[in-house]
C-alpha positions in Angstrom: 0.0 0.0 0.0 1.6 3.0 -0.8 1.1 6.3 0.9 -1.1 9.4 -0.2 0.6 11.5 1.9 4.3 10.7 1.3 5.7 13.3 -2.2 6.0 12.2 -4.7 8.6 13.1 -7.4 7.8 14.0 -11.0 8.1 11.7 -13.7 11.4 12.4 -15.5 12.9 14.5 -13.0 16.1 13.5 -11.5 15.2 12.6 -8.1 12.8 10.2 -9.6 16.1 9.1 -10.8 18.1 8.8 -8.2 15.2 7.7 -5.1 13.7 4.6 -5.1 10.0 3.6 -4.8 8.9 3.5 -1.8 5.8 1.6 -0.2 4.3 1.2 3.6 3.1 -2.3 3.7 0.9 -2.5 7.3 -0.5 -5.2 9.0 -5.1 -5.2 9.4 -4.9 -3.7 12.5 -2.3 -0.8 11.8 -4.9 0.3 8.6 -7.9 0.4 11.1 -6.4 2.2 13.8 -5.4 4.8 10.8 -8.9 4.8 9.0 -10.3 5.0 12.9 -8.3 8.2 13.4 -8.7 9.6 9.8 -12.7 9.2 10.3 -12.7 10.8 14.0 -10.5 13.8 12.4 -12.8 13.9 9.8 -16.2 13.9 11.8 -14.7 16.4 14.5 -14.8 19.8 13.5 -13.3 23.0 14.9 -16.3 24.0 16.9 -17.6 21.0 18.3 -17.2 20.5 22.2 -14.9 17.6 23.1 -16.9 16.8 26.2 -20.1 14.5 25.7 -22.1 12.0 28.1 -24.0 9.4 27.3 -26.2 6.5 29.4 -23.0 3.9 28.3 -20.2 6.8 30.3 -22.7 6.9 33.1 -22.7 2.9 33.1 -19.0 3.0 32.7 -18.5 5.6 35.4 -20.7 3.2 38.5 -19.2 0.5 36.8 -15.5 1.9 36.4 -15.7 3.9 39.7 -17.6 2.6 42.2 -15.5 3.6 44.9 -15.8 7.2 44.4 -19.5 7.2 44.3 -19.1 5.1 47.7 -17.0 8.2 49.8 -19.2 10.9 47.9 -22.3 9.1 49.2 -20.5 8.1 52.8 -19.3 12.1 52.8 -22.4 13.5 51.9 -24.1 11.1 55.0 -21.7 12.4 57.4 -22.2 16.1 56.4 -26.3 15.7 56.8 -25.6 14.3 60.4 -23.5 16.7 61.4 -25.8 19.4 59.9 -28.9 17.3 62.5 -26.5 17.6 65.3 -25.4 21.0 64.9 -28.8 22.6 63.7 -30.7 24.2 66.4 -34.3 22.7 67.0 -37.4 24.4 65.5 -40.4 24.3 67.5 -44.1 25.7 65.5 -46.9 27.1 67.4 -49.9 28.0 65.8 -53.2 30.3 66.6 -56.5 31.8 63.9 -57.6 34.8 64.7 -61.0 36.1 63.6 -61.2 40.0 62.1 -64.6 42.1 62.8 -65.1 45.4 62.1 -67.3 46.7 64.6 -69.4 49.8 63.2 -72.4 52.5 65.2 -75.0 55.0 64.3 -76.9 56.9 66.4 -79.8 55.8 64.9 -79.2 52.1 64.3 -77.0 51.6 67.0 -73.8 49.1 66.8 -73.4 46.7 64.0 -70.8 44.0 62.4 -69.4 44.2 59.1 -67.1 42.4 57.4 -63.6 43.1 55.7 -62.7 42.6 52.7 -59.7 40.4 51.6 -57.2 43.5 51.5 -59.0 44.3 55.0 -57.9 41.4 56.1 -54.5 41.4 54.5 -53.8 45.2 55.6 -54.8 43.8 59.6 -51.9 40.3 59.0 -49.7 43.3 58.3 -50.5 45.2 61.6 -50.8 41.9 63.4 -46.7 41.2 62.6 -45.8 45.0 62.7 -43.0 46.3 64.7 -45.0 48.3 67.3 -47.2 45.3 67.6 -44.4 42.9 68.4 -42.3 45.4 70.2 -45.8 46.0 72.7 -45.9 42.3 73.0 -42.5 41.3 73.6 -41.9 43.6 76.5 -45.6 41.7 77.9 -43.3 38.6 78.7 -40.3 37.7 80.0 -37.3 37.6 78.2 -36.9 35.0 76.0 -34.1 32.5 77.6 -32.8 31.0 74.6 -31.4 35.1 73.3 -28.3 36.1 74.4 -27.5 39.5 76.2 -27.1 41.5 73.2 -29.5 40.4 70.9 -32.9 42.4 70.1 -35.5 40.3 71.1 -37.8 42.6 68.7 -35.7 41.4 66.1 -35.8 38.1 66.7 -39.8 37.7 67.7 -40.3 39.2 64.1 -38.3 37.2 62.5 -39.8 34.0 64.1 -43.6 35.2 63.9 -45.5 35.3 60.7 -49.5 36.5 60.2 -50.9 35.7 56.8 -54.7 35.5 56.0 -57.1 32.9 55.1 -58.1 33.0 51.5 -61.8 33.6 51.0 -62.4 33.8 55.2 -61.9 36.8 58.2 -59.3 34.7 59.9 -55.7 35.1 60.1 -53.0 33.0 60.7 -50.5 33.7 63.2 -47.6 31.6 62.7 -44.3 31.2 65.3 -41.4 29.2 64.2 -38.8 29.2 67.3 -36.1 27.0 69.4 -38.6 27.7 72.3 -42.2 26.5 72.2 -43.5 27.7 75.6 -42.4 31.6 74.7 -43.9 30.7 71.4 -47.1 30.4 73.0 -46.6 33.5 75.1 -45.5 35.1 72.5 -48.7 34.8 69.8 -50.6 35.5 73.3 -48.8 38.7 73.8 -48.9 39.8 70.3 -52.9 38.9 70.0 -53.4 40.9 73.4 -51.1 44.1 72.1 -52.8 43.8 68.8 -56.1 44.5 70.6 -54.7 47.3 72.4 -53.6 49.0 69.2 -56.3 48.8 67.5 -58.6 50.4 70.3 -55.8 53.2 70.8 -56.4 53.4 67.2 -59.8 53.6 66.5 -59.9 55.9 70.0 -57.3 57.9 68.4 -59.1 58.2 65.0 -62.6 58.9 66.7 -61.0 61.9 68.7 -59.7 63.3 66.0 -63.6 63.2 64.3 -64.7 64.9 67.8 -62.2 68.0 67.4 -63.0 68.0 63.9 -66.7 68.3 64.6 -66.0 70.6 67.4 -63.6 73.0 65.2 -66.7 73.3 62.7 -69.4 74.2 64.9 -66.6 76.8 66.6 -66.0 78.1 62.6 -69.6 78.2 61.9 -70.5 80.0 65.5 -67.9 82.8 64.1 -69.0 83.6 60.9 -72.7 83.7 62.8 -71.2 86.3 64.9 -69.4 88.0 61.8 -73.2 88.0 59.9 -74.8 89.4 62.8 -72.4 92.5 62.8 -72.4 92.9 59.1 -76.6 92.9 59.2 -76.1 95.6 62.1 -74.0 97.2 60.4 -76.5 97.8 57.6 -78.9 99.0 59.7 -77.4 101.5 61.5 -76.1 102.6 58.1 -79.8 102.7 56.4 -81.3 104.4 59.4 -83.6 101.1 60.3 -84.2 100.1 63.7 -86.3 97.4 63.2 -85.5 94.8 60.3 -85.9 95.9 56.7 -89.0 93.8 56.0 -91.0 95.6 58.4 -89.1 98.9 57.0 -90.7 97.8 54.0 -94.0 96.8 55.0 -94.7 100.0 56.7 -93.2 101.9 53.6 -95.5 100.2 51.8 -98.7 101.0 53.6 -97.5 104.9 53.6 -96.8 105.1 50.3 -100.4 103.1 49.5 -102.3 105.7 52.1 -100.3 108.7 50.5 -101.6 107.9 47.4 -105.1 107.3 48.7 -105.0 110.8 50.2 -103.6 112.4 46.6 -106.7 110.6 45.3 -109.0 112.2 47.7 -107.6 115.5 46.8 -107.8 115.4 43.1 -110.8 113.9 42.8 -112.1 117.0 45.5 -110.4 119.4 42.8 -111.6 118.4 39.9 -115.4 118.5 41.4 -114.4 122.0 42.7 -113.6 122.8 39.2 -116.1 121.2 37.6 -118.6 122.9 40.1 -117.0 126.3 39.4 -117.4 125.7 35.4 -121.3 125.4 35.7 -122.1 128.7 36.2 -123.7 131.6 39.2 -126.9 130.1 39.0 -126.1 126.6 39.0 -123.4 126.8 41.7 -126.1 128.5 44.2 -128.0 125.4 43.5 -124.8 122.8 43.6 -123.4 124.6 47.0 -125.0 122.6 50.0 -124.1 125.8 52.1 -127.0 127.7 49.6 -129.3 125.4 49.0 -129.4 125.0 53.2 -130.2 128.5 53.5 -133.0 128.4 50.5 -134.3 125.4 52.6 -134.6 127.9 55.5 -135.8 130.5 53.2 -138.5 128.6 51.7 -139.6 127.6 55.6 -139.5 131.2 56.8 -141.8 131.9 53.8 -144.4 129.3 54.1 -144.7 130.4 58.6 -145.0 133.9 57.5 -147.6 132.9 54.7 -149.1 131.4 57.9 -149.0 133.8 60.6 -150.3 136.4 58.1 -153.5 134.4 57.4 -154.4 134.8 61.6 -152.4 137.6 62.8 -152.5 141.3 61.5 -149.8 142.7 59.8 -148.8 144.5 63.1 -148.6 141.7 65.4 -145.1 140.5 66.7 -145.1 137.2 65.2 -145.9 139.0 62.0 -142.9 140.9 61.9 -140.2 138.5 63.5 -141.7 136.4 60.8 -140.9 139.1 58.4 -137.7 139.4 60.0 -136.2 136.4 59.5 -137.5 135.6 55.7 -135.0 139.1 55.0 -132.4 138.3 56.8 -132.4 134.6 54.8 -132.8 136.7 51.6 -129.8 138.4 52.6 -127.5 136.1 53.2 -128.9 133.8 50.5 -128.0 136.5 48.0 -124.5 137.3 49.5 -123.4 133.3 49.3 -124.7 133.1 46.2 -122.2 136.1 45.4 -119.7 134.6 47.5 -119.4 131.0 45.6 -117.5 131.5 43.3 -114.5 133.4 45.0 -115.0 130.8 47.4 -114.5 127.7 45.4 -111.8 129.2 43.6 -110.0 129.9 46.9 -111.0 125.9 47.7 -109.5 125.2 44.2 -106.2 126.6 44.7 -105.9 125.2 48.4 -106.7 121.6 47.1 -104.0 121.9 44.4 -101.2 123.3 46.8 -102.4 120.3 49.1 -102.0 117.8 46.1 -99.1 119.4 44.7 -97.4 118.9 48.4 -98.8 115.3 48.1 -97.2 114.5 45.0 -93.8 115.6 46.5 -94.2 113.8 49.2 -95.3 110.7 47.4 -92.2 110.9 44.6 -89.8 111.4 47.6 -91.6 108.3 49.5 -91.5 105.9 46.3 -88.0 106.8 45.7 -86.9 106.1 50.0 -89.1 102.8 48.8 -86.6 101.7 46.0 -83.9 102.2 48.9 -85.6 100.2 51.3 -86.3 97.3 48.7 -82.5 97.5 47.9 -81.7 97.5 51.7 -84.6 94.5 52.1 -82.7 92.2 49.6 -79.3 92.9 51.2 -80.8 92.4 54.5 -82.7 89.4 53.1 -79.4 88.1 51.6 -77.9 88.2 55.1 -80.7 86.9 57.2 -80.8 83.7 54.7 -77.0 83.0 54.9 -77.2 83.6 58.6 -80.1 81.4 59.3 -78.2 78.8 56.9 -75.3 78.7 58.9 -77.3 78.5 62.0 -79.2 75.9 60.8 -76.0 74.1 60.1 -74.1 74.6 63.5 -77.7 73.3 65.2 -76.9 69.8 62.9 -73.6 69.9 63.4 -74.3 70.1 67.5 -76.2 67.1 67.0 -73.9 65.4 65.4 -71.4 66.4 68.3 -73.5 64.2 70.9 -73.8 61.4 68.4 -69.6 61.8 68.4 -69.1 61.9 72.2 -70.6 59.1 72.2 -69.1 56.9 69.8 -65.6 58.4 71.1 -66.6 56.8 74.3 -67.6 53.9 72.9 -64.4 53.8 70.8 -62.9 54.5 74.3 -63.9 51.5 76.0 -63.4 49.1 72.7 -66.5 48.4 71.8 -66.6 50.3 68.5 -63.5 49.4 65.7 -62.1 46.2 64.6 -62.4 43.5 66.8 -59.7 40.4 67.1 -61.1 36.9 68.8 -59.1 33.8 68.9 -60.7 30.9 67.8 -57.9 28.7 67.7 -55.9 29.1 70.8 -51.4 29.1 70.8 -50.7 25.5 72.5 -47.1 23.6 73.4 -46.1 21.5 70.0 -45.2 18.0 70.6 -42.4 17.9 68.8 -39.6 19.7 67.3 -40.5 20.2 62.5 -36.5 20.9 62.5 -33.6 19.5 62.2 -34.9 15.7 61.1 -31.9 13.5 61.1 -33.6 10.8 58.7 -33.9 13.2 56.4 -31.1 14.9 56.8 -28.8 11.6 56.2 -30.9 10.8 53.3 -30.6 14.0 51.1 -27.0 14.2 52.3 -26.4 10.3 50.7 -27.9 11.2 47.6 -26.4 14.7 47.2 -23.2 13.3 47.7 -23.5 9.8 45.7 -24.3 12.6 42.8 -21.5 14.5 43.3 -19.7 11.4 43.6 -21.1 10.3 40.2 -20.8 13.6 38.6 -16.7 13.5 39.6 -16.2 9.7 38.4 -18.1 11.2 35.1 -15.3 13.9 34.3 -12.7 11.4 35.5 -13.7 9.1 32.6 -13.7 12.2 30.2 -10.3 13.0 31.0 -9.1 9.6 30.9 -10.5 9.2 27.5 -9.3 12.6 26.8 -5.5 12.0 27.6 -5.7 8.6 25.8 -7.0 10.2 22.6 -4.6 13.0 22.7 -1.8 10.5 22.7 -3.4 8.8 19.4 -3.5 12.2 17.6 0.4 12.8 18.2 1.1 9.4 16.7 3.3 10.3 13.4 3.9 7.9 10.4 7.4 6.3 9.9 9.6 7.9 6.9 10.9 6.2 3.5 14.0 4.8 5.3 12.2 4.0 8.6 9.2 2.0 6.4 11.9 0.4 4.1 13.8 -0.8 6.6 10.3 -2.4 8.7 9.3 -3.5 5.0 11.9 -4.0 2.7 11.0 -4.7 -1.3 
C-alpha cells in the first residue's frame, strides 16, 4: 500500500532518478487504527465540544468507579448528620384569629361588618408589625434562649409570621422558634397588644372626628357672629331700627295711604272745578251751604204765609216772621255772590295740598326703591345667617352622636375587633432538624456528586488517551523500508 501523503517526485525528473520507490506495507490492524483516526478527524470539527455523556459513560462511570460514588455518598451522610447535630431545633406554634369590624350610628345603633380580603391582609400586616411585636415582647419575659445583646424585637419578628385565610376573616398567626412555651406566650402577647392597638387606634381616630366636629361648629359660631355684625352694620347705616322687611312693609302701607289721600284731593279738585265751570246760578243750586239756606228760606216763607193768614200785619209774630225771611234773603244772596270766590280759593288750596302730596309721594316711592335695595341685602344676610345656624344646630347634634361613639371607641367596643378561635398551644415535637432526612438527602447529594466527579474522570481519561493517538506520526521512507523492505 503505498502512501497518499508521502511526495512524490515527478516523472522524468532527476530525483525520480536517483530515489527509489517507496511503499508502507501495514498489518489489518495498523490500517484500522489509521482509518479509525482519519474518520474521527474527519467527523470532529473546529467547533464541536470535546466533552459529551451518554447513558453507556454513566454505566462506565458506576461500573468503572464505584468507589468514588461510595466516599461521595458516605461524605455527603456524614455532612447531613452533622448538619442534624449541629442545627438548632425548630419548634411551630400555631393560633387563627378572627377580624370584625365593629361599626355604630346613632340611629341604628352598633353593627358587624365584614372586611374585605385586603382588609384582612392590611390587619396580618399590623398583626406582625414592629410596634405590635415590640408591645408584646416587653408583655413577657425575656426569651431564655437570646443572648445578652440580641434584640428580642428582632428576633420575635423574625420568628412570627400573620398571613390571612383565603376567602375567610381569619388570620394565621404563625411562630417558628427554638422555644415553644415563649412561642405560645408570644402569639398570646402579640394577639393581646394587637387588641390594644387597635382600640388606641380607632380611639385615636374617633377623637380626632370629635375635634373635627367641634372646630366646625366653633367656625360656623364665628361667621354667625361676623353675619350678625355685618346685618347691624346695615342697619345702623340705612337708618332702620327694626328689620328691613318691616321697614318695607310700613313703607309700603304709607306710600299706598299717600296715594289714597292724593286721590281724595284730586278727585275733590276736579269737582271744585267742575262745580265752578257750571255757572252763578247753578253753583247756588250745587253749594250745600245755599241750597241750606234756600231750605230755611223757603220755611220762613211758608210760617210767614201762615202767621199772616191769623195775625194782622202789626202783630209781633208777624214781623219777626218778616224778620227772618229778609235776613235769609240776605245772606242767600250774598253766598250766592260769594261761591265762586270761594270755590276758587278751595280750588287753589286743594291743588297746593295735592301738589305737596305729589312731593311727598315721589320722595316716598324713591326712599321705597332704597328700602327694597336694603330688604334684599338684609334678606341676603338673614338667609346666609339662618343657613349657617341651621347648620351649626346639625352639626351640635352630630357632636352628641360623636361623644358618644368616642366613648364607645374609648372602651373598645366600637372598631375592629380580634377573637381567637384557635388558641397558641405547646407542640409536641420539634418540624426541624430531622436527622432521617437529613442523612438521606445528604447520601444522595453526595453519591451525585460522587457520580458527577467519576463522570469527568472518565472524560479525561478518555481525553488523555485520545490525545496521545492524535500525536502518533507515520514512519519515513527509510524507517518503512527498513520495517518493510521490497
Amino acid at each position: 500500500m503505498s502512501d497518499s501523503q508521502l511526495p512524490t517526485p515527478a516523472p522524468g525528473s532527476e530525483d525520480d532518478e536517483r530515489q527509489p520507490e517507496v511503499r508502507l506495507e501495514l498489518t489489518r490492524t495498523g490500517v484500522q487504527e489509521v482509518l479509525s483516526l482519519y474518520s474521527q478527524e474527519q467527523r470532529s470539527g473546529p467547533d464541536e465540544p470535546t466533552f459529551s455523556l451518554r447513558f453507556a459513560d454513566l454505566e462506565a462511570a458506576v461500573r468503572e468507579r464505584r468507589r468514588m460514588l461510595g466516599y461521595g455518598a458516605l461524605a455527603g451522610a456524614l455532612i447531613g448528620l452533622l448538619i442534624a447535630l449541629a442545627s438548632t431545633p425548630l419548634y411551630p406554634v400555631t393560633a387563627q384569629v378572627v377580624i370584625e369590624r365593629q361599626e355604630s350610628t346613632a340611629a341604628e345603633g352598633s353593627t358587624r361588618a365584614s372586611g374585605g380580603s385586603s382588609f384582612i391582609a392590611t390587619q396580618a400586616e399590623v398583626m406582625q408589625s414592629d410596634s405590635v411585636i415590640s408591645e408584646a415582647v416587653a408583655a413577657i419575659p425575656r426569651a431564655e434562649h437570646l443572648d445578652e445583646d440580641a434584640d428580642p424585637v428582632a428576633d420575635a419578628a423574625a420568628a412570627v409570621q400573620a398571613s390571612p385565610v383565603s376567602g375567610t376573616q381569619v388570620v394565621a398567626l404563625g411562630y417558628l422558634g427554638p422555644d415553644g412555651a415563649h412561642g405560645v406566650a408570644l402569639l398570646e402577647a402579640i394577639v393581646d397588644a394587637y387588641r390594644n392597638v387597635l382600640r388606641r387606634d380607632e380611639a385615636s381616630r374617633q377623637s380626632e372626628k370629635l375635634r373635627a366636629k367641634q372646630a366646625e361648629i366653633a367656625v360656623l359660631d364665628e361667621e354667625a357672629i361676623e353675619l350678625e355684625d355685618k346685618l347691624a352694620a346695615l342697619r345702623l347705616e340705612n337708618g332702620t331700627f327694626g328689620s328691613a322687611e318691616d321697614t318695607a312693609d310700613a313703607q309700603t302701607v304709607l306710600l299706598r295711604d299717600l296715594a289714597s289721600q292724593l286721590t281724595d284731593v284730586r278727585n275733590e279738585r276736579i269737582a271744585l272745578e267742575n262745580r265752578l265751570a257750571t255757572g252763578s246760578d247753578q253753583l247756588a243750586i250745587l253749594d250745600p251751604s245755599v241750597r241750606s239756606l234756600q231750605e230755611q228760606l223757603w220755611e220762613a216763607e211758608a210760617e210767614l204765609s201762615r202767621v199772616r193768614l191769623s195775625l194782622t200785619p202789626r202783630h209781633p209774630s208777624v214781623e219777626a216772621a218778616q224778620r227772618e225771611v229778609t235776613v235769609l234773603k240776605r245772606q242767600l244772596e250774598e253766598s250766592s255772590k260769594a261761591t265762586p270766590d270761594a270755590l276758587e280759593r278751595d280750588i287753589e288750596a286743594a291743588r297746593g295740598l295735592e301738589a305737596q302730596l305729589s312731593d311727598v309721594y315721589e320722595a316716598e316711592r324713591k326712599r321705597m326703591a332704597s328700602v327694597e335695595r336694603d330688604r334684599r341685602e338684609e334678606s341676603l344676610l338673614l338667609e346666609e345667617l339662618e343657613r349657617v345656624r341651621a347648620l351649626s344646630d346639625e352639626r351640635r347634634g352630630e357632636l352628641l352622636d360623636q361623644r358618644l361613639v368616642t366613648r364607645l371607641a374609648e372602651t373598645g367596643e366600637l372598631g375592629v375587633h380580634a377573637r381567637m378561635i384557635e388558641s397558641p398551644s405547646l407542640p409536641e415535637a420539634a418540624v426541624w432538624p430531622r436527622p432521617g432526612f437529613l442523612f438521606v438527602v445528604g447520601t444522595l447529594l453526595g453519591a451525585f456528586i460522587g457520580l458527577v466527579a467519576a463522570v469527568v474522570s472518565l472524560q479525561r481519561e478518555r481525553a488523555h488517551v485520545h490525545t496521545a493517538q492524535e500525536t502518533w506520526v507515520p514512519p519515513s521512507p527509510r524507517e518503512a523500508a527498513e520495517i518493510n523492505p521490497r
